[in-house]
Backbone atoms as SQL, in Angstrom:
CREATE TABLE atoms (id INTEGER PRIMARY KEY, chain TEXT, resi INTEGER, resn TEXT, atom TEXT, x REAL, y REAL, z REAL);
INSERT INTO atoms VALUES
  (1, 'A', 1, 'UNK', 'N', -28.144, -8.682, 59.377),
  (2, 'A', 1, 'UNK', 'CA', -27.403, -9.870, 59.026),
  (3, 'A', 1, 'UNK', 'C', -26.845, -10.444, 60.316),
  (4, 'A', 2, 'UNK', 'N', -27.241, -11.647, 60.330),
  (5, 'A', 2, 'UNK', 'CA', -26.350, -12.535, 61.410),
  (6, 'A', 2, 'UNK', 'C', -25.410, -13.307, 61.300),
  (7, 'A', 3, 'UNK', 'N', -24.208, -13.333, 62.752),
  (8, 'A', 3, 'UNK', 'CA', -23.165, -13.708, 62.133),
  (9, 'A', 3, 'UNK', 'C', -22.155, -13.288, 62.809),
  (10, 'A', 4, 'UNK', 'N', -20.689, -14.423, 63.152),
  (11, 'A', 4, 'UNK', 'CA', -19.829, -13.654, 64.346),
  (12, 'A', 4, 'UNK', 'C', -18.425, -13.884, 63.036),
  (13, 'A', 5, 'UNK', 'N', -17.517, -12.991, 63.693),
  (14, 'A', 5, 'UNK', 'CA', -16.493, -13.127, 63.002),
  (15, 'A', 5, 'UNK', 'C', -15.569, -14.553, 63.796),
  (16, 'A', 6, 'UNK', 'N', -15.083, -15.411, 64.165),
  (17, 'A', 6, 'UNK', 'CA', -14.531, -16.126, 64.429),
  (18, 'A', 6, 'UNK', 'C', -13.188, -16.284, 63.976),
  (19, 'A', 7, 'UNK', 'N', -12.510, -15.261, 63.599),
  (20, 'A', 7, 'UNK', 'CA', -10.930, -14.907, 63.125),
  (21, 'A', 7, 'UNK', 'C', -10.753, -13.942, 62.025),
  (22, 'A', 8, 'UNK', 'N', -9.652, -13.489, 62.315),
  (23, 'A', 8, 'UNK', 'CA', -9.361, -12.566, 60.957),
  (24, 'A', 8, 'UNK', 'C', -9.385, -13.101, 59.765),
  (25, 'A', 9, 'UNK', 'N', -8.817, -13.922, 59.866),
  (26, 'A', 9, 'UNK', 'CA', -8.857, -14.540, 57.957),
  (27, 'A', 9, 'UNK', 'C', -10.167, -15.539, 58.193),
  (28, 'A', 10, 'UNK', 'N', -11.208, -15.699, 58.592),
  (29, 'A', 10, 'UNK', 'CA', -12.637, -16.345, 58.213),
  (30, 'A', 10, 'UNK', 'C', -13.033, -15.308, 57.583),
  (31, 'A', 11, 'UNK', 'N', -14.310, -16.073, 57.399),
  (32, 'A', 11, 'UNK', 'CA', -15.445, -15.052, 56.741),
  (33, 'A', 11, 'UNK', 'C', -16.540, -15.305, 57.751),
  (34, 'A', 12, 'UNK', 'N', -17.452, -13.856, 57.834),
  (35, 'A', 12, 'UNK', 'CA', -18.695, -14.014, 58.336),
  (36, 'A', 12, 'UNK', 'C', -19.852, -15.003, 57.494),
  (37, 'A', 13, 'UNK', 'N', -20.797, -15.286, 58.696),
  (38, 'A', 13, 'UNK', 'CA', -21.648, -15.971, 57.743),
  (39, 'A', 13, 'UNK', 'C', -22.461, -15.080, 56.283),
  (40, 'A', 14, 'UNK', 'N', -22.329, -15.942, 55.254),
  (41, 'A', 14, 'UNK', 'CA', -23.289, -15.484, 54.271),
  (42, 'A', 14, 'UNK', 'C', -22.704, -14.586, 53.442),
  (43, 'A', 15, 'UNK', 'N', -20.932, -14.474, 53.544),
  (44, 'A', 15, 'UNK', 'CA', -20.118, -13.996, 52.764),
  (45, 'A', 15, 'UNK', 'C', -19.072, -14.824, 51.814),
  (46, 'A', 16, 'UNK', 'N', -19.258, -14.441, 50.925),
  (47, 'A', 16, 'UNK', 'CA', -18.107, -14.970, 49.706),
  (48, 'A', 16, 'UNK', 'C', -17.105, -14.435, 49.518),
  (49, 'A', 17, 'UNK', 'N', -16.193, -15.196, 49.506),
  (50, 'A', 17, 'UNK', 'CA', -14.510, -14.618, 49.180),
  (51, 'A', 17, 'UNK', 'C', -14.444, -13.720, 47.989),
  (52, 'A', 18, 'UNK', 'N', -15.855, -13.188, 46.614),
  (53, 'A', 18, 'UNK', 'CA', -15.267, -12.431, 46.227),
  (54, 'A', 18, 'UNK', 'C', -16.014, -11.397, 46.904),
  (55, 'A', 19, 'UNK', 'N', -16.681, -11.156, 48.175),
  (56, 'A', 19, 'UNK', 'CA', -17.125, -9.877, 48.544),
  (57, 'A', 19, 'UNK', 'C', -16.116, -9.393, 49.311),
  (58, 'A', 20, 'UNK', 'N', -15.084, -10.073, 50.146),
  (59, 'A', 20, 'UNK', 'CA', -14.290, -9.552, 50.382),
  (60, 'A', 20, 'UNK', 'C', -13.055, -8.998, 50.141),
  (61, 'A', 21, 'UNK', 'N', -12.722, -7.856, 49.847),
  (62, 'A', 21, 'UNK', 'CA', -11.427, -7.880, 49.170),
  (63, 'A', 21, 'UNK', 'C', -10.214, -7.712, 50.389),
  (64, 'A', 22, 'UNK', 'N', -9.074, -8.031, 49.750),
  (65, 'A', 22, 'UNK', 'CA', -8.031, -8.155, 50.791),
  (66, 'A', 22, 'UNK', 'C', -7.198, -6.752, 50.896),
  (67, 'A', 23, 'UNK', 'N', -6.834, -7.248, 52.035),
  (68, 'A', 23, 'UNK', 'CA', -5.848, -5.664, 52.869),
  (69, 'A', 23, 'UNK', 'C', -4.689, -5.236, 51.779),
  (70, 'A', 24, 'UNK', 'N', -5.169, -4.124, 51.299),
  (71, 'A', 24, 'UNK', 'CA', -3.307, -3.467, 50.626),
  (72, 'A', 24, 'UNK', 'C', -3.194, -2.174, 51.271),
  (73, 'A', 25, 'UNK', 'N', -1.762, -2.561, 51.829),
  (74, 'A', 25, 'UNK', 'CA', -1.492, -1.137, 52.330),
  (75, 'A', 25, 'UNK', 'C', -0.201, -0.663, 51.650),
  (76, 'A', 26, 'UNK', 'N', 0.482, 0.411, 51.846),
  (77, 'A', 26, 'UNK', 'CA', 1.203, 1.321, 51.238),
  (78, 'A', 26, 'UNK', 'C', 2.034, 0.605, 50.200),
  (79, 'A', 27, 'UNK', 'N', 2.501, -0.485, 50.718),
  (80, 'A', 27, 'UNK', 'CA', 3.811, -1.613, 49.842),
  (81, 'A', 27, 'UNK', 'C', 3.202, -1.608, 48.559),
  (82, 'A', 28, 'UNK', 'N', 2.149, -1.735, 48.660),
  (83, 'A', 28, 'UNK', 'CA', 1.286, -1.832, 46.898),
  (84, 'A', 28, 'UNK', 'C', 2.093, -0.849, 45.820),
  (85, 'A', 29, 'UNK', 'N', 1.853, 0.489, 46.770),
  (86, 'A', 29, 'UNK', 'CA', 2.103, 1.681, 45.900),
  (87, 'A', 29, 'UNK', 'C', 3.455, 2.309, 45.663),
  (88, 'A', 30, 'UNK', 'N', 4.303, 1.912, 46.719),
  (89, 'A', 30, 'UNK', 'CA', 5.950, 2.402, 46.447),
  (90, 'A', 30, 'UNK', 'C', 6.741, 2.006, 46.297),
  (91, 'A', 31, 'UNK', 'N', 7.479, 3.213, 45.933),
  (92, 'A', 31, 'UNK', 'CA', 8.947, 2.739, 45.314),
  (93, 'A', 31, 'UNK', 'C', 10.277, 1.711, 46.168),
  (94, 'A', 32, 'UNK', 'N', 10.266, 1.509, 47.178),
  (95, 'A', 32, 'UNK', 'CA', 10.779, 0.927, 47.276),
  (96, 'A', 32, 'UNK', 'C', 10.722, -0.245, 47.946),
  (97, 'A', 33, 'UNK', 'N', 9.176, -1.044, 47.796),
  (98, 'A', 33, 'UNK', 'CA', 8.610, -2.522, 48.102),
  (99, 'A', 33, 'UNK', 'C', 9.306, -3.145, 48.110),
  (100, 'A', 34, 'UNK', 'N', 10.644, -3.124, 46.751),
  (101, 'A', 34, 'UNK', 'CA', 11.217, -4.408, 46.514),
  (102, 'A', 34, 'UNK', 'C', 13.100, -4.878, 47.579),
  (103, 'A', 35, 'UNK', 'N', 12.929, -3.593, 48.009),
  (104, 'A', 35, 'UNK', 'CA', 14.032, -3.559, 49.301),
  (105, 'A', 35, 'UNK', 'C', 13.681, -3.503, 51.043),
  (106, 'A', 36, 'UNK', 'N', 12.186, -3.497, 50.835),
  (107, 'A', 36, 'UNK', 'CA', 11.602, -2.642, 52.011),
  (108, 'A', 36, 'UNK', 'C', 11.988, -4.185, 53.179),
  (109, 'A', 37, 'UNK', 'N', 12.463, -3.646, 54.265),
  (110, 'A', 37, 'UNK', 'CA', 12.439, -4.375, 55.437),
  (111, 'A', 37, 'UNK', 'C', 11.495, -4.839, 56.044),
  (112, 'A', 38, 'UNK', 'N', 10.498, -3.782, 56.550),
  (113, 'A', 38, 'UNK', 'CA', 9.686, -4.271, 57.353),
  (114, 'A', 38, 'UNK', 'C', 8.968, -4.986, 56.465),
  (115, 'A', 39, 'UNK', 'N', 8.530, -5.474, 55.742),
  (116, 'A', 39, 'UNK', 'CA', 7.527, -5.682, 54.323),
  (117, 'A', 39, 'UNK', 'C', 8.428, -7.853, 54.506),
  (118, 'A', 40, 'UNK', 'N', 9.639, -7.693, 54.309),
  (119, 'A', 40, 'UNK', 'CA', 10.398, -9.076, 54.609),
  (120, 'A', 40, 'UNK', 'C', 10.593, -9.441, 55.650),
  (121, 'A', 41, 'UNK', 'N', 10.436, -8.743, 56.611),
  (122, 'A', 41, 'UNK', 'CA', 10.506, -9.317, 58.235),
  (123, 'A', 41, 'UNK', 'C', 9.022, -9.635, 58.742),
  (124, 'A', 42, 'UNK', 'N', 8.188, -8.507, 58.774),
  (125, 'A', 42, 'UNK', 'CA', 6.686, -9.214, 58.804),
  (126, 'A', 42, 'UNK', 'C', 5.706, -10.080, 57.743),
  (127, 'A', 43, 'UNK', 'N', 5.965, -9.742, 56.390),
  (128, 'A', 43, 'UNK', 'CA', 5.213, -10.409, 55.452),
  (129, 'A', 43, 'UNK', 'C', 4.001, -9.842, 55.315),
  (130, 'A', 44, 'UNK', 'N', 3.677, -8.813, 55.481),
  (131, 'A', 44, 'UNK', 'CA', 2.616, -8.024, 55.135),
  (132, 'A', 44, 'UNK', 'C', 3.012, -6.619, 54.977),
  (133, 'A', 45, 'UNK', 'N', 1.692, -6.064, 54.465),
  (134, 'A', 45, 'UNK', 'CA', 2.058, -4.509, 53.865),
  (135, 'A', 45, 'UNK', 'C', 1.962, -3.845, 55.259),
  (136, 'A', 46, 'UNK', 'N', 2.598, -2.502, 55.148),
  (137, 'A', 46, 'UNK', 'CA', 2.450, -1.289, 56.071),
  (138, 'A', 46, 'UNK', 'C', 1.736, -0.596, 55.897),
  (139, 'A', 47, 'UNK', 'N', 1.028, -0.095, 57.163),
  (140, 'A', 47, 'UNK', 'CA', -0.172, 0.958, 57.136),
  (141, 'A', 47, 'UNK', 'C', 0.364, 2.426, 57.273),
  (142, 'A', 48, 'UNK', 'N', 1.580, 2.698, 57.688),
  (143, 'A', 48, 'UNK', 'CA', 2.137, 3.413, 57.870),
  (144, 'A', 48, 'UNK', 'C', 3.393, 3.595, 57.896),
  (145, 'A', 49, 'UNK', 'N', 4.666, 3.740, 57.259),
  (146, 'A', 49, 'UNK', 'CA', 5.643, 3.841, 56.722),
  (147, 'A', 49, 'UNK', 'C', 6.590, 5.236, 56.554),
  (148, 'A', 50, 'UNK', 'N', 7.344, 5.398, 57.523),
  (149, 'A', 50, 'UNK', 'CA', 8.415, 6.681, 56.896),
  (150, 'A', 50, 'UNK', 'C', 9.040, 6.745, 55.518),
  (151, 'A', 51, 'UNK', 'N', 9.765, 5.816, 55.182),
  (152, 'A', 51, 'UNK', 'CA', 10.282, 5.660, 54.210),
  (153, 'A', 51, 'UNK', 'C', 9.233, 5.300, 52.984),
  (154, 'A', 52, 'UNK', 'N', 8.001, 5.366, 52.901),
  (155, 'A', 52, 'UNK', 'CA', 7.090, 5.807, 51.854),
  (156, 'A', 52, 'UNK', 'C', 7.235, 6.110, 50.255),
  (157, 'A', 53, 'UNK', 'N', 7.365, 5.894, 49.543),
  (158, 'A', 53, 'UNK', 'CA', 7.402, 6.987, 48.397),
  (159, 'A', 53, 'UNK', 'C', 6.850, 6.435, 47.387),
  (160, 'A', 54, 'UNK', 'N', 6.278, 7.125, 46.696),
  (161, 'A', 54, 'UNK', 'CA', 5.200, 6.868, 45.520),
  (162, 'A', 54, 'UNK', 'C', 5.023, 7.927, 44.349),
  (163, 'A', 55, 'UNK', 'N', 6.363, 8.827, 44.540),
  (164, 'A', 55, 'UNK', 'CA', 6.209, 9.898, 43.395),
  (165, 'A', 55, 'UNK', 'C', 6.252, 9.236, 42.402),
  (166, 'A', 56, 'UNK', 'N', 5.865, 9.604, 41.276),
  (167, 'A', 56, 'UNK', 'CA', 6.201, 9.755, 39.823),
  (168, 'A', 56, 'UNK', 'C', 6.051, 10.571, 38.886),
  (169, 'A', 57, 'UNK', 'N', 7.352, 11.120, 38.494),
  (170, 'A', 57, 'UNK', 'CA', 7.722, 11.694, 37.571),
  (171, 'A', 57, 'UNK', 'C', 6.621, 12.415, 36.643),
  (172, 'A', 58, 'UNK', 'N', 5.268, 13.640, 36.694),
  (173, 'A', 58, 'UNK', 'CA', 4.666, 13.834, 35.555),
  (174, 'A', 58, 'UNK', 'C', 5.646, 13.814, 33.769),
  (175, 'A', 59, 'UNK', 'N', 4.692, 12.762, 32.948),
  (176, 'A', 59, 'UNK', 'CA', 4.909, 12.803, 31.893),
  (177, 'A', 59, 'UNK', 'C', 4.884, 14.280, 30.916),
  (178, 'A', 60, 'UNK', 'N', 6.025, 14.622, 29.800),
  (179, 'A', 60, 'UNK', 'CA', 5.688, 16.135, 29.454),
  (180, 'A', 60, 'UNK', 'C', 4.469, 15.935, 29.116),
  (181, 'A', 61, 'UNK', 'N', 2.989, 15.116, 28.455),
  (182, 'A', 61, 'UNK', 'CA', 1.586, 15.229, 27.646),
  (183, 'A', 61, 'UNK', 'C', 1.169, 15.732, 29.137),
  (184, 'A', 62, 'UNK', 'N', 1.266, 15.678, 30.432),
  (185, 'A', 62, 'UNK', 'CA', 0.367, 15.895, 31.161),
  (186, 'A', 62, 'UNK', 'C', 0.842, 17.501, 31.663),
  (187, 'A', 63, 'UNK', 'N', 1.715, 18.119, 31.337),
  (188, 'A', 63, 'UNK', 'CA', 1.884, 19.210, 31.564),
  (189, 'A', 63, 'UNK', 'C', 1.210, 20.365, 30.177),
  (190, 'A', 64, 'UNK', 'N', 0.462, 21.277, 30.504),
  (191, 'A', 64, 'UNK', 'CA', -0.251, 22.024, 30.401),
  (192, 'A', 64, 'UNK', 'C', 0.452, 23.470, 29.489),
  (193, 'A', 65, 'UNK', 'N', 0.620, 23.559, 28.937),
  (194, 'A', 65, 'UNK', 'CA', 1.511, 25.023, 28.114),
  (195, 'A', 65, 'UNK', 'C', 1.561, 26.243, 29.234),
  (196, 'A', 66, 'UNK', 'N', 2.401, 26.203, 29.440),
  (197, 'A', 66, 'UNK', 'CA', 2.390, 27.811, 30.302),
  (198, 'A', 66, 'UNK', 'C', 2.041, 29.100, 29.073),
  (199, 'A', 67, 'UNK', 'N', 1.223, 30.521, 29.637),
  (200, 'A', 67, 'UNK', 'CA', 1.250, 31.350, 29.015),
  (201, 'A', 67, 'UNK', 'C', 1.373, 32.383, 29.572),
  (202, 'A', 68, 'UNK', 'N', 2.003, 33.371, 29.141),
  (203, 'A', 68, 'UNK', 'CA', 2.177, 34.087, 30.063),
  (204, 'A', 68, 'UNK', 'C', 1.399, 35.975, 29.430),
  (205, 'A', 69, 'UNK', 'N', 0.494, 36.515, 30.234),
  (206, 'A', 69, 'UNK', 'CA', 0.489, 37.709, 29.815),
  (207, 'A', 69, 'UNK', 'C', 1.136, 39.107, 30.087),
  (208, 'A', 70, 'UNK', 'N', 1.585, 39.722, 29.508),
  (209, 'A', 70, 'UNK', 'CA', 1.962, 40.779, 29.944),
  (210, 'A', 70, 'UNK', 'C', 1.011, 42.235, 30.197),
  (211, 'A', 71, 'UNK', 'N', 0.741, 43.493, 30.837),
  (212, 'A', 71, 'UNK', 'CA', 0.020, 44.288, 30.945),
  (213, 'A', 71, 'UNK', 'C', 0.470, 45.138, 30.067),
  (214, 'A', 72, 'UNK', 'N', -0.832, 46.211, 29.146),
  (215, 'A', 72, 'UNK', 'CA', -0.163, 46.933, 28.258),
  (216, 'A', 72, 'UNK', 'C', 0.408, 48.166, 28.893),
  (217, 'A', 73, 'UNK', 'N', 1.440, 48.430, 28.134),
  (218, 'A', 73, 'UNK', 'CA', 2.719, 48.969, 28.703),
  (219, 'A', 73, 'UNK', 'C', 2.030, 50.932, 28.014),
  (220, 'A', 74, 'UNK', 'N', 1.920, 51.813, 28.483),
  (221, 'A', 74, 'UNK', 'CA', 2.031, 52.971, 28.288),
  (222, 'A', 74, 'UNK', 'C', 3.101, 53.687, 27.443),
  (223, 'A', 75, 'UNK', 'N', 3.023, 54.537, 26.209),
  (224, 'A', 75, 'UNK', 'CA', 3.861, 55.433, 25.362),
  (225, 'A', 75, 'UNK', 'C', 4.677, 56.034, 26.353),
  (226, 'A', 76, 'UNK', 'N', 6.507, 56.955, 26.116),
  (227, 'A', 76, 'UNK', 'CA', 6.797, 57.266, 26.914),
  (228, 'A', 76, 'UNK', 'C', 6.570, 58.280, 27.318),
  (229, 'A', 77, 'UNK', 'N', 5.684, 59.017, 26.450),
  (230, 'A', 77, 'UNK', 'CA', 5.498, 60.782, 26.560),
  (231, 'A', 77, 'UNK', 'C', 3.781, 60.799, 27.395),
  (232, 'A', 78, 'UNK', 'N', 3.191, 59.162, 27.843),
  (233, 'A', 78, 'UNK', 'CA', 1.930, 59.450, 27.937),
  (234, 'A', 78, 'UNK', 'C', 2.181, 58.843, 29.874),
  (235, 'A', 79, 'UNK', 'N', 2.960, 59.248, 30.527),
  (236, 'A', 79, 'UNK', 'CA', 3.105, 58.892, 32.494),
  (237, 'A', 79, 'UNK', 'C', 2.177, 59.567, 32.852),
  (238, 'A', 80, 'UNK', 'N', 1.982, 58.077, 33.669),
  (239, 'A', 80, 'UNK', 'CA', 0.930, 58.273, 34.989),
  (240, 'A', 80, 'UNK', 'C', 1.481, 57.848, 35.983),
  (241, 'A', 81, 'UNK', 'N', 0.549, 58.360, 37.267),
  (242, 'A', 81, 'UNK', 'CA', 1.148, 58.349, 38.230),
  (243, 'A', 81, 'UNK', 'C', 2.651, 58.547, 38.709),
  (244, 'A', 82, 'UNK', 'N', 3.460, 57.382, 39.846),
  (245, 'A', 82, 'UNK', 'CA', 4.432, 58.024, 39.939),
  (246, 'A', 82, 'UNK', 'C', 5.435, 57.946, 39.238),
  (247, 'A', 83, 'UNK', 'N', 5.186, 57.798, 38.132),
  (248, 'A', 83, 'UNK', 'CA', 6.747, 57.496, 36.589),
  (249, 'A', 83, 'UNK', 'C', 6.881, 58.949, 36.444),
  (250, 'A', 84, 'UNK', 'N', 5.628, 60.249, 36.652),
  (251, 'A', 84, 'UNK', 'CA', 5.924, 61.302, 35.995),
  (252, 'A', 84, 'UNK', 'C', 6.805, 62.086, 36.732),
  (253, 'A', 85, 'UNK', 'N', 6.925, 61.909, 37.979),
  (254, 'A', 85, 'UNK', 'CA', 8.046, 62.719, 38.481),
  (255, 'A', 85, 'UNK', 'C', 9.036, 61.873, 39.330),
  (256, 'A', 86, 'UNK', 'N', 8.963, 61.081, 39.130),
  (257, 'A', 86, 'UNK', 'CA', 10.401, 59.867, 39.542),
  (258, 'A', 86, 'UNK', 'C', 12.042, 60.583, 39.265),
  (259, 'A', 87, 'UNK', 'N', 12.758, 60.442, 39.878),
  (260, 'A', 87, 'UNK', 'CA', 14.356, 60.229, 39.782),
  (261, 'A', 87, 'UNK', 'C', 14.447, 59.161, 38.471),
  (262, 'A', 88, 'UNK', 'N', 14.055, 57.940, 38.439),
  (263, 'A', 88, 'UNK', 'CA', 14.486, 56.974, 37.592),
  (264, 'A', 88, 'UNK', 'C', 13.525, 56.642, 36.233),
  (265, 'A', 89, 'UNK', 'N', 12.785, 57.386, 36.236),
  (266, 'A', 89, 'UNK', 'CA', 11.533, 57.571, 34.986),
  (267, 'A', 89, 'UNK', 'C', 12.394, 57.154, 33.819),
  (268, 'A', 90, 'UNK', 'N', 13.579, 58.177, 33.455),
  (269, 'A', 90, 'UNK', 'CA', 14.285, 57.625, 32.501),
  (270, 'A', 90, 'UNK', 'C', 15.019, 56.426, 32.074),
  (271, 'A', 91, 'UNK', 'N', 15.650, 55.929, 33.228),
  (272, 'A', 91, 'UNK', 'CA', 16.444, 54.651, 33.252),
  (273, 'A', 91, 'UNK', 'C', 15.341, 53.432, 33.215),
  (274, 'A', 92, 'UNK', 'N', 14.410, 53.493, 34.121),
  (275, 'A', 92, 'UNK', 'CA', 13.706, 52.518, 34.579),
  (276, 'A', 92, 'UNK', 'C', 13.142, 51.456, 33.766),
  (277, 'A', 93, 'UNK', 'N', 13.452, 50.271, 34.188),
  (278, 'A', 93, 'UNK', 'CA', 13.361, 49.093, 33.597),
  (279, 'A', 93, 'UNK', 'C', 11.981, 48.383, 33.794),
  (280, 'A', 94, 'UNK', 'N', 11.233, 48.882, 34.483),
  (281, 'A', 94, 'UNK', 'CA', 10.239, 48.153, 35.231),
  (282, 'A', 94, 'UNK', 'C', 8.719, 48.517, 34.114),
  (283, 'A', 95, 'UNK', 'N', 8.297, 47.082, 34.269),
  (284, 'A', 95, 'UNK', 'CA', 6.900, 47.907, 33.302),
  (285, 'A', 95, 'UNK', 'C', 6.260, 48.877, 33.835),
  (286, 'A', 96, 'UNK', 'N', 5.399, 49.321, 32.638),
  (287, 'A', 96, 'UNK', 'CA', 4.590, 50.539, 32.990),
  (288, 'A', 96, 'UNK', 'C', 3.354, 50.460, 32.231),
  (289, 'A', 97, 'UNK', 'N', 2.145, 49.960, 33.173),
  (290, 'A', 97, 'UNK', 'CA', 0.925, 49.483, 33.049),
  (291, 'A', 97, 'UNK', 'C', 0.205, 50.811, 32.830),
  (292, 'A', 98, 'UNK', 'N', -0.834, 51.054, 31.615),
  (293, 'A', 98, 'UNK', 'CA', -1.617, 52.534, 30.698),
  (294, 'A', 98, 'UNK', 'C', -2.150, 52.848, 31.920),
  (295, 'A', 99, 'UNK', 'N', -2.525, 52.512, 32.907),
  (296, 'A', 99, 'UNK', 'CA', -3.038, 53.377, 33.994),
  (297, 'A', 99, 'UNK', 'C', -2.674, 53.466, 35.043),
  (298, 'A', 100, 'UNK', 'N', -1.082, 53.843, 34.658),
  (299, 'A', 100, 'UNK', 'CA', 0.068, 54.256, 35.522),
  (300, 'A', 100, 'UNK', 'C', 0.181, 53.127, 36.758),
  (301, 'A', 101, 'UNK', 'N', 1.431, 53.576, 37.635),
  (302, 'A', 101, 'UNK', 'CA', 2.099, 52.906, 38.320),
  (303, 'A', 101, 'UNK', 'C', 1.907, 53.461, 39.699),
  (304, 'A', 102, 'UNK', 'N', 0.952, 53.462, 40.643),
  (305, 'A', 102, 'UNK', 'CA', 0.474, 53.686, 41.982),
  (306, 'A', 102, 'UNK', 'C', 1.927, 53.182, 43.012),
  (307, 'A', 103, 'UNK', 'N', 1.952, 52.351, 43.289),
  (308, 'A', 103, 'UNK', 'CA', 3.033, 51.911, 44.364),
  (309, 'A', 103, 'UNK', 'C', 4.205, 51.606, 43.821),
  (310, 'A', 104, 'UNK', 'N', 5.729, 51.450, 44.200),
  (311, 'A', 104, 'UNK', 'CA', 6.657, 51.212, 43.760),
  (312, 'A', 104, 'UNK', 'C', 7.957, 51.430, 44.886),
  (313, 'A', 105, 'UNK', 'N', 8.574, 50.473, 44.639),
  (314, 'A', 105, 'UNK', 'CA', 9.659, 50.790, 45.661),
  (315, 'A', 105, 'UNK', 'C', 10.683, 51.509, 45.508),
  (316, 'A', 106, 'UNK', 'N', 10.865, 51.335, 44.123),
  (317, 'A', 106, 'UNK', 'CA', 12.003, 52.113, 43.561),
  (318, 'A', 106, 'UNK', 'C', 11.896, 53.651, 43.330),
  (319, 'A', 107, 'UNK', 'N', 10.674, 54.071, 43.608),
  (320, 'A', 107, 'UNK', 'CA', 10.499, 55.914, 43.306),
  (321, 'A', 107, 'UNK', 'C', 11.264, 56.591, 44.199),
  (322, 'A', 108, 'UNK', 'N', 11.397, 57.606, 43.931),
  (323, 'A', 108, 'UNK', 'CA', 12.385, 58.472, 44.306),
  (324, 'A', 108, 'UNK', 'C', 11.879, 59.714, 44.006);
């Protein structure tokens, strides 16, 4: 294709205003466009912006059910590993997964 640009806002030859679409930068998307300074002092959007922000709030439909599983827990007369000769075997609050409890900080 031939063809010079001759300014920013022309068009090249053999282009139509709807092939081109126009510049949006960040102002499009955040929250606070409608106070933003630089946005009223230059009159165009920012390409780059500290003050940025574009969160929003997930709706509860887009959050997902948490579930949670637990591991099956061992009888108390049936210890493995180190629950069977622990200091705190009796007290101990901590689950106790059927094919016993290998590491632990709390053994004694």
């Amino acid at each position: 294709m031939t063809g010079t640009i001759v300014a920013q806002d022309t068009l090249m030859e053999g282009f139509t205003m709807s092939a081109i679409k126009p510049f949006v930068g960040l102002c499009a998307t955040c929250n606070n466009a409608e106070s933003c300074v630089y946005r009223k002092r230059t009159g165009t959007d920012a390409i780059y912006c500290e003050m940025f922000d574009d969160y929003v709030p997930p709706s509860s439909k887009d959050i997902p059910p948490v579930t949670v599983t637990t591991p099956e827990t061992s009888e108390p007369g049936e210890l493995k590993g180190l629950c069977v000769n622990c200091a705190h075997r009796d007290t101990c609050k901590l689950p106790r997964p059927k094919g016993g409890v290998w590491h632990c900080e709390e053994y004694e």
